[in-house]
C-alpha positions in Angstrom: 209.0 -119.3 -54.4 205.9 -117.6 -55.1 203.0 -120.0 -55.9 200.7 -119.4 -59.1 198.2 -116.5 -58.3 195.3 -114.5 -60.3 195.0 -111.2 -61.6 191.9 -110.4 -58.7 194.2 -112.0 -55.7 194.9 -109.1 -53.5 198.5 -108.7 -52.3 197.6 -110.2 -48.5 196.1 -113.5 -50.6 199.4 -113.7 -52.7 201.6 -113.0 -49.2 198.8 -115.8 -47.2 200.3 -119.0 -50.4 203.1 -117.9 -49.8 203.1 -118.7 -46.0 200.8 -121.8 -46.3 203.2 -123.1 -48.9 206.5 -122.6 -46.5 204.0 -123.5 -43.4 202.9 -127.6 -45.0 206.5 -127.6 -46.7 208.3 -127.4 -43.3 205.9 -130.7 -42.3 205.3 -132.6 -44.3 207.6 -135.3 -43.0 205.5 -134.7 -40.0 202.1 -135.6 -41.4 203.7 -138.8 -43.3 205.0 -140.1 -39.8 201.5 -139.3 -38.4 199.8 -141.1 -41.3 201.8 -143.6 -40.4 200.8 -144.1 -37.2 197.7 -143.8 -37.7 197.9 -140.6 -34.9 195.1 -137.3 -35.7 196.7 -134.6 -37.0 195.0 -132.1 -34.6 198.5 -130.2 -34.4 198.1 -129.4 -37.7 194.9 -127.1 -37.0 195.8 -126.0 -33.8 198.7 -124.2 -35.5 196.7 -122.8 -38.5 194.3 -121.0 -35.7 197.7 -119.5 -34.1 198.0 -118.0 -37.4 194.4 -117.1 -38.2 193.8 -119.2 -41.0 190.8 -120.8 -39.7 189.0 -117.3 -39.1 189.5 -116.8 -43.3 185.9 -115.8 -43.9 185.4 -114.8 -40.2 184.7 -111.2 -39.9 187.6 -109.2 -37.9 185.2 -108.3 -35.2 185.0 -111.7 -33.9 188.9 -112.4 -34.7 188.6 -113.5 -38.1 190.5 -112.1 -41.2 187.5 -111.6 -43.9 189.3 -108.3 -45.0 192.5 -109.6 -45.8 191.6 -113.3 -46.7 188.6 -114.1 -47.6 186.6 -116.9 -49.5 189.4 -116.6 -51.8 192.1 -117.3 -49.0 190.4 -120.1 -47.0 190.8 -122.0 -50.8 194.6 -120.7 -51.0 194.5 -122.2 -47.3 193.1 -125.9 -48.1 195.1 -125.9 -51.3 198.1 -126.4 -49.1 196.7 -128.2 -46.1 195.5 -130.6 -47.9 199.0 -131.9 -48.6 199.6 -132.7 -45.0 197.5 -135.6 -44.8 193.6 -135.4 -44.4 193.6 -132.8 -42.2 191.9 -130.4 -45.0 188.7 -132.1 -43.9 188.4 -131.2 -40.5 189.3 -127.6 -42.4 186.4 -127.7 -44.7 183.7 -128.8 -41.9 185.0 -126.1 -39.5 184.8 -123.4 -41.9 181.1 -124.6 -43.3 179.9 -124.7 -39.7 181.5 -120.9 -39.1 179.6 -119.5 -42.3 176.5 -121.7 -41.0 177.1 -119.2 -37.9 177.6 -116.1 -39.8 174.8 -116.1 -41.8 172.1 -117.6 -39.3 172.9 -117.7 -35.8 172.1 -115.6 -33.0 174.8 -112.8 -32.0 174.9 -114.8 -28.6 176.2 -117.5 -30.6 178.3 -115.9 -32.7 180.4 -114.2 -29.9 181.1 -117.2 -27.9 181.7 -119.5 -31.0 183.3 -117.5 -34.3 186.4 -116.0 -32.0 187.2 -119.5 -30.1 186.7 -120.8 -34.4 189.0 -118.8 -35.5 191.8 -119.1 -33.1 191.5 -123.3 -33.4 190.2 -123.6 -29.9 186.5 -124.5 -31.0 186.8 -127.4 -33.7 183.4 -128.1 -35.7 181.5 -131.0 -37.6 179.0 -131.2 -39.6 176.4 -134.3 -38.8 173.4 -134.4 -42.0 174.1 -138.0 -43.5 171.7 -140.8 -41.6 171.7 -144.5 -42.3 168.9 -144.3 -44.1 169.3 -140.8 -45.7 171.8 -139.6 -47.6 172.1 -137.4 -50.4 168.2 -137.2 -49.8 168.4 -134.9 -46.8 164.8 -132.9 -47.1 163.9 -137.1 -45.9 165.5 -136.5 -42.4 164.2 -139.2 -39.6 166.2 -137.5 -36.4 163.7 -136.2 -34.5 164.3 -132.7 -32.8 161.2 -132.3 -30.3 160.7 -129.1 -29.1 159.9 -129.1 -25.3 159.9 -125.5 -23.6 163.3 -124.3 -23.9 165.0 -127.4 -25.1 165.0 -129.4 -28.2 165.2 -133.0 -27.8 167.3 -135.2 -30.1 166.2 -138.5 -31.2 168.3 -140.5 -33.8 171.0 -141.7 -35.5 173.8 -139.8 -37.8 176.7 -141.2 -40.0 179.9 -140.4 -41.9 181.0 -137.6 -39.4 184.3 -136.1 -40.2 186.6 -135.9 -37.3 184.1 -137.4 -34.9 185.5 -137.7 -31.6 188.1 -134.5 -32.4 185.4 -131.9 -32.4 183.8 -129.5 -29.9 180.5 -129.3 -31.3 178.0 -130.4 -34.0 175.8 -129.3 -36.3 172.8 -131.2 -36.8 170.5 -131.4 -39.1 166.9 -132.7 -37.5 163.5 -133.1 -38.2 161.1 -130.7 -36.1 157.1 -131.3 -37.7 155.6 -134.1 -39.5 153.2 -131.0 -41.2 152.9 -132.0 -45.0 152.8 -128.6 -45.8 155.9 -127.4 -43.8 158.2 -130.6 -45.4 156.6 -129.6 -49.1 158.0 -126.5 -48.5 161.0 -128.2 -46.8 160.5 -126.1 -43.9 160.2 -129.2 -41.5 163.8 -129.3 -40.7 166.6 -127.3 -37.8 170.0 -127.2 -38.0 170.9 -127.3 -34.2 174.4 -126.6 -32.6 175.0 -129.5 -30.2 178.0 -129.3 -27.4 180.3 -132.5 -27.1 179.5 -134.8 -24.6 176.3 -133.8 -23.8 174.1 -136.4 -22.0 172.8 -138.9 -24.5 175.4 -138.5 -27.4 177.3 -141.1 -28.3 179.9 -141.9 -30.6 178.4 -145.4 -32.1 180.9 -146.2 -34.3 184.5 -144.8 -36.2 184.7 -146.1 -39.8 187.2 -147.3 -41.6 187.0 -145.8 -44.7 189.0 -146.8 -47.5 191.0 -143.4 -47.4 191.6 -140.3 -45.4 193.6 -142.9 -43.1 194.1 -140.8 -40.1 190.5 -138.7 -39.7 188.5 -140.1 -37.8 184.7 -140.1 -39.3 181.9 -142.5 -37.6 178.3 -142.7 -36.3 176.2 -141.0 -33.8 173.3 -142.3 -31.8 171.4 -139.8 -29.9 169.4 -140.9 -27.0 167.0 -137.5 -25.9 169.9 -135.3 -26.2 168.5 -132.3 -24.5 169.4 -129.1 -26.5 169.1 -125.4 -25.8 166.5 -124.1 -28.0 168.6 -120.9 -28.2 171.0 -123.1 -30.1 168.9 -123.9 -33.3 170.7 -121.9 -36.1 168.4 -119.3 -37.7 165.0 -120.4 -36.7 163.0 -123.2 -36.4 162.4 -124.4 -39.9 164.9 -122.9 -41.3 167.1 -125.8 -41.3 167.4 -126.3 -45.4 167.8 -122.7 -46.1 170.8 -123.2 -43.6 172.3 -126.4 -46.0 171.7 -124.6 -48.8 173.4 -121.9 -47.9 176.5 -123.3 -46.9 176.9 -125.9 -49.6 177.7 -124.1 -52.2 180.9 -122.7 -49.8 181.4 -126.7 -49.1 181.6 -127.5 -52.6 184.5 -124.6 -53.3 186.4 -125.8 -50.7 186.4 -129.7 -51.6 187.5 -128.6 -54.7 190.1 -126.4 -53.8 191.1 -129.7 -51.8 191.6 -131.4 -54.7 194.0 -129.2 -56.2 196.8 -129.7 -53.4 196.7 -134.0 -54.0 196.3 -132.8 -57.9 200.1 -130.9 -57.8 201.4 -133.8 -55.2 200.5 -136.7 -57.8 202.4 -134.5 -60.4 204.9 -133.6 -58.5 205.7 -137.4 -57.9 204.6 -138.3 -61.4 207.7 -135.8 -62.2 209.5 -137.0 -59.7 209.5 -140.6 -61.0 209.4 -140.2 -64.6 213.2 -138.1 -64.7 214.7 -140.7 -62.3 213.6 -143.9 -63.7 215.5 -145.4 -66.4 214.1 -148.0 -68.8 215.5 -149.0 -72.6 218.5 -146.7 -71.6 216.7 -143.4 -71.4 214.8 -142.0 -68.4 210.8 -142.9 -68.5 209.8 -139.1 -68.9 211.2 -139.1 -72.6 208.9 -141.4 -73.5 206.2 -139.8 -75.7 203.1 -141.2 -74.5 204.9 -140.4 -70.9 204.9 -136.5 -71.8 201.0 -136.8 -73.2 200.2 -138.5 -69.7 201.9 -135.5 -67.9 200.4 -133.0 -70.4 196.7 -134.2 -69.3 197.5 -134.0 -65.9 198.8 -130.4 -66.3 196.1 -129.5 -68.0 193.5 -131.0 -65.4 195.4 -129.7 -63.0 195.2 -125.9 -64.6 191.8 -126.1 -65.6 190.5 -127.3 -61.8 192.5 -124.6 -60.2 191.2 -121.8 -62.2 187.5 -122.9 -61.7 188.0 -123.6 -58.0 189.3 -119.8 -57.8 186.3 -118.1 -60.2 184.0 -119.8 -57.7 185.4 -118.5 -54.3 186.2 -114.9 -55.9 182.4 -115.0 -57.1 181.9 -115.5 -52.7 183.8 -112.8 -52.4 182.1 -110.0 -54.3 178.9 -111.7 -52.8 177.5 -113.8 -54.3 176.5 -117.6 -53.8 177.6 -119.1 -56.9 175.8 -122.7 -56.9 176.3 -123.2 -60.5 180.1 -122.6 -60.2 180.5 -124.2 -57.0 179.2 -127.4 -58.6 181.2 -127.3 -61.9 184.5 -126.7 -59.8 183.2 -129.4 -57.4 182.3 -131.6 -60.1 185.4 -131.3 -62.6 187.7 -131.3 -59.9 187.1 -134.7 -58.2 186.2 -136.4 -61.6 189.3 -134.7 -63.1 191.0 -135.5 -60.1 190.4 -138.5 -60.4 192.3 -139.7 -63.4 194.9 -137.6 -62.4 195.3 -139.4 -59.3 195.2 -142.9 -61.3 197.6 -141.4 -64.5 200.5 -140.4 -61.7 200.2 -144.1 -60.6 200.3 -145.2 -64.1 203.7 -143.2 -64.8 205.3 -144.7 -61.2 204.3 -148.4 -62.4 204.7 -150.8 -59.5 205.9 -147.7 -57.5 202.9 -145.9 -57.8 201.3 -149.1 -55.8 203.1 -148.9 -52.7 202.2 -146.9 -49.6 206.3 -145.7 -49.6 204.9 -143.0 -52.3 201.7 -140.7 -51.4 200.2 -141.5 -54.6 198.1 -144.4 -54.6 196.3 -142.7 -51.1 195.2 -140.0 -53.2 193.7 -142.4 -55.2 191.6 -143.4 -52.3 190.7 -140.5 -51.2 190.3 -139.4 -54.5 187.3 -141.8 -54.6 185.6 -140.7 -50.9 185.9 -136.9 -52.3 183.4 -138.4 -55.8 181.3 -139.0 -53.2 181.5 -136.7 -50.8 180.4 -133.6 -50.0 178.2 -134.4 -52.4 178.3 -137.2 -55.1 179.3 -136.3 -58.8 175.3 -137.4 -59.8 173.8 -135.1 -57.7 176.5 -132.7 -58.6 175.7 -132.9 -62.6 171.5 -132.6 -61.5 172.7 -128.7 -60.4 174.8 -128.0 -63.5 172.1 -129.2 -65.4 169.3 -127.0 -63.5 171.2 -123.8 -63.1 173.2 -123.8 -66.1 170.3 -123.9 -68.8 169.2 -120.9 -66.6 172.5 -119.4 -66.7 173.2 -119.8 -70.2 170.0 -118.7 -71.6 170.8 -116.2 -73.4 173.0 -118.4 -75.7 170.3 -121.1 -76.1 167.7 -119.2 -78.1 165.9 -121.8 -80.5 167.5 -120.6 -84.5 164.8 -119.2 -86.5 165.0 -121.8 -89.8 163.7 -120.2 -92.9 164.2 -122.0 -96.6 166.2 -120.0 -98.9 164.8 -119.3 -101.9 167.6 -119.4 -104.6 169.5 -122.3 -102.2 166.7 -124.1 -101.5 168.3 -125.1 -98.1 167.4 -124.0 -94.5 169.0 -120.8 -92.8 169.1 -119.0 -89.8 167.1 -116.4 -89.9 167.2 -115.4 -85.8 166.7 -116.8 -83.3 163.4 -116.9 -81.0 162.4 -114.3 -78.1 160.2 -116.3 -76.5 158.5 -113.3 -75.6 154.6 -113.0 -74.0 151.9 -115.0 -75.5 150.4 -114.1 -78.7 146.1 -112.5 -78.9 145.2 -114.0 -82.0 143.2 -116.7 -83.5 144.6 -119.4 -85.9 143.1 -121.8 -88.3 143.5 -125.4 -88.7 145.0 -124.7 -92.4 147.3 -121.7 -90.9 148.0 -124.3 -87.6 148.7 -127.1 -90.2 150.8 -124.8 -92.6 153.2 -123.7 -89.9 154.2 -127.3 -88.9 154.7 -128.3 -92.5 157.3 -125.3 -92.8 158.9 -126.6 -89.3 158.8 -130.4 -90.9 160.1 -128.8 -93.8 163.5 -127.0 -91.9 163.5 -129.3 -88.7 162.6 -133.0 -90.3 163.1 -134.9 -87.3 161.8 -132.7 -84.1 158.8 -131.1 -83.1 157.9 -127.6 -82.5 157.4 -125.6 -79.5 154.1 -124.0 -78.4 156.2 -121.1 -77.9 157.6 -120.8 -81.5 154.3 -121.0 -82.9 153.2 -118.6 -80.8 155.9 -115.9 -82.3 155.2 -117.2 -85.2 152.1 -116.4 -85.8 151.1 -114.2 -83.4 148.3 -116.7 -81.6 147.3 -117.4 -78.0 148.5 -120.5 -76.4 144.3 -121.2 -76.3 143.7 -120.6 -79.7 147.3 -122.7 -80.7 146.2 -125.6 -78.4 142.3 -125.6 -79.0 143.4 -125.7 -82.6 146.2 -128.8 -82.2 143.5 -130.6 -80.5 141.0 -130.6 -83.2 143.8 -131.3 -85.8 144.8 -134.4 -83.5 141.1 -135.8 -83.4 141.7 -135.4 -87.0 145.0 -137.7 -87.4 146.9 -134.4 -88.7 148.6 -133.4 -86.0 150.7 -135.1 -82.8 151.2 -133.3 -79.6 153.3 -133.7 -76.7 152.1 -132.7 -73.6 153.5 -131.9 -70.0 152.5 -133.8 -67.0 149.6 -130.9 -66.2 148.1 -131.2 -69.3 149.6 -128.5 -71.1 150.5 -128.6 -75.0 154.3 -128.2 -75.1 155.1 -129.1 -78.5 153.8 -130.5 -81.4 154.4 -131.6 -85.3 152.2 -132.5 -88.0 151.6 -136.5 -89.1 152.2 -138.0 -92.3 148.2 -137.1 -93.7 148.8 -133.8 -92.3 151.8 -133.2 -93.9 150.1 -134.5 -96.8 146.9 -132.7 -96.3 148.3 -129.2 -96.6 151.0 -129.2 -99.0 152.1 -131.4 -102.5 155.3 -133.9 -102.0 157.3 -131.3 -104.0 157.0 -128.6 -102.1 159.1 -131.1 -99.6 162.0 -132.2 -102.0 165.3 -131.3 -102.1 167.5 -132.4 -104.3 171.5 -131.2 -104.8 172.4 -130.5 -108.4 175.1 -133.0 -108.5 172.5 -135.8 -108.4 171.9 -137.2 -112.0 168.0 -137.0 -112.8 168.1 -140.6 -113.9 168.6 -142.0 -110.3 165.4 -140.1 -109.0 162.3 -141.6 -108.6 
């Protein structure tokens, strides 16, 4: 049965779902029993590196299968291994840590480590989180000392994924206290450390309240001695690395999502056409079928974003603003989901004899993880007003003159700053008409500068005087700078009679006015 593709997946991604799909079907009675026992899924991985699917984004020179799979088929990948368990999330850290290696690392480095990635034999984590540092990570207190030829470790880490399992690390330290260097957060190294090298030590393995069978704890590191030839990029460059490879971790743990999205509606399906209540089976109850029609929808909606993200990696770009939408919309939408599919199974859905209710849980670690939802809704925030700008031109409001009634009349360039001079009366006279189209906000330096043609100096020097005067209110930025500003009730007054401000409809009877 062929899986639900998209017009730009390439025959080899459509062939690659295909075999995933057949590849977790085959086991999945497998990973229950192992999530059972409480037994790493290691196997799991070991296999997908038989069949290359850990060398998706891995260039063929070193093994990989970039040509054929792709960004787009390390998501078509996690999709499906996500239904076997938790093992996804060793998937997602290993594939971070190889584009870590692709982009920055040395070519020593990336001939002994990308090959051995993509066959399963080197498994990687990802160590940033500290105790006391989290989604802060430019505030980094592990100390990476350079000595000579060797870095030396100092510190703690936390919330590892598959600590214990892997073969390496990739840390995130601190190497200079310069106040310049961490204002321009290039205080910090991402360095590559080998298991069981002197002075590293697993402190602690959580339990979480999902992802049952993954291990993830806590490091201390005692002067681990590290080749300096194993800091990724250089030294300093240690945020550009994150940054970098975030975006990529953010695609993936959506795509994650999307394989514990279809499960919970499979079993929401499942249930629903089985279970009998009031003589009819549960699933012809409406409110049953609007429950199952959100989830679909959710369920569509996530998949299609997940998949415009990694195809936007694939014709190179770095897609942070996408990344973070699918990221975001897919655990929060995920979420309820998760909790809906329970709500359909009833006391069913509450047992751990249906995989349901774990997605719940996990469904919760991946809100938080990579990357919280908060943090997540800061980028779309940032990068979307940027990206959207050209659909967020300020309207051009203009009164009509037979209606009486504000317009659009265009919409603003915000173009380079005016040469001219303006009076107080001219300053004074442009704010009225803004009270008189926008009653309720102020106006931007910038509009006034198209406006009237002005200099920010002449426009500010000018609001100044008017505000020592009690005509005019400004707002200002924390430099200093005049952002916006409106006129006050005497300057209102001041520069034009009350009727040049009414409106009144036809339909109101002259005797009510006043």
């Amino acid at each position: 049965m062929k899986v639900n593709t998209y017009p730009w997946w390439k025959d080899t991604h459509i062939k690659l779902a295909d075999d995933v799909r057949t590849f977790v079907d085959e086991r999945i009675g497998r990973s229950e029993e192992l999530i059972w026992k409480k037994k790493y899924p290691l196997e799991f991985l070991k296999e997908s590196g038989k069949r290359g699917w850990l060398g998706a984004i891995i260039p063929e020179e070193y093994g990989g299968k970039l040509s054929d799979y792709g960004y787009t088929g390390s998501c078509i990948i996690i999709e499906q291994l996500s239904r076997l368990g938790q093992i996804s999330m060793q998937y997602i850290v290993n594939m971070c840590d190889a584009r870590m290696i692709l982009k920055f690392g040395s070519d020593e480095l990336k001939k002994e480590f990308l090959p051995k990635m993509t066959s399963g034999e080197y498994l990687g984590s990802l160590t940033v989180t500290e105790p006391y540092v989290g989604n802060d990570a430019a505030a980094m207190e592990t100390v990476g000392k350079i000595e000579g030829d060797e870095v030396v470790v100092r510190g703690k880490k936390r919330y590892i994924t598959s600590l214990g399992v892997s073969d390496f690390y990739m840390l995130l330290v601190k190497t200079s206290d310069d106040p310049g260097l961490i204002k321009r957060h290039k205080h910090l190294s991402m360095v590559l450390i080998r298991e069981k090298t002197p002075g590293f030590t697993i402190e602690r393995i959580n339990e979480l309240i999902g992802l049952d069978n993954i291990y993830n704890g806590h490091l201390d590191l005692n002067d681990v001695r590290v080749p300096r030839d194993q800091i990724i990029g250089k030294e300093g460059d240690g945020w550009n690395v994150l940054m970098g490879m975030a975006n990529y971790e953010r695609t993936l743990a959506s795509a994650n999502q999307l394989g514990w999205m279809a499960e919970a509606l499979r079993y929401a399906v499942f249930h629903t056409k089985r279970r009998v209540q009031f003589g009819a089976p549960t699933i012809d109850l409406p409110t049953n079928q609007f429950k199952l029609s959100e989830i679909i929808v959710r369920y569509k909606a996530s998949r299609i974003l997940t998949y415009h993200a990694a195809h936007l990696f694939d014709l190179g770009e770095d897609p942070a603003f996408d990344a973070a939408i699918a990221k975001y919309f897919s655990t929060e939408e995920g979420m309820k989901v998760f909790l809906e599919a329970t709500q359909l199974m009833g006391g069913d859905g509450l047992t751990k004899f249906y995989p349901v209710e774990s997605y719940v849980r996990n469904g919760k670690i991946t809100q938080l993880a990579p990357t919280t939802s908060e943090i997540m809704k800061v980028v779309i925030y940032r990068f979307g007003l940027k990206a959207l700008e050209p659909l967020l031109k300020a309207p051009k409001r203009r009164i009509d003159d037979e209606l009486g009634v504000p317009l659009t009349a265009g919409f603003y360039e915000g173009g380079e700053s005016g040469t001219g001079e303006i009076t107080e009366n001219e300053l004074l006279d442009l704010l009225a008409r803004n009270y008189r189209v926008n009653p309720g906000i102020f106006m931007a330096i910038e509009d006034m500068v198209e406006e009237s043609g002005a200099s920010v100096e002449s426009i500010s020097k000018t609001l100044e005087a008017l505000e020592d005067k009690g005509l005019a209110l400004s707002y200002r930025s924390r430099k200093g700078d005049i952002k916006l500003a409106r006129a006050t009730f005497d300057g209102l007054q001041e520069i034009k009679p009350i009727d040049w401000y009414r409106y009144i409809p036809d339909w109101v009877d002259e005797k009510d006015l006043f």
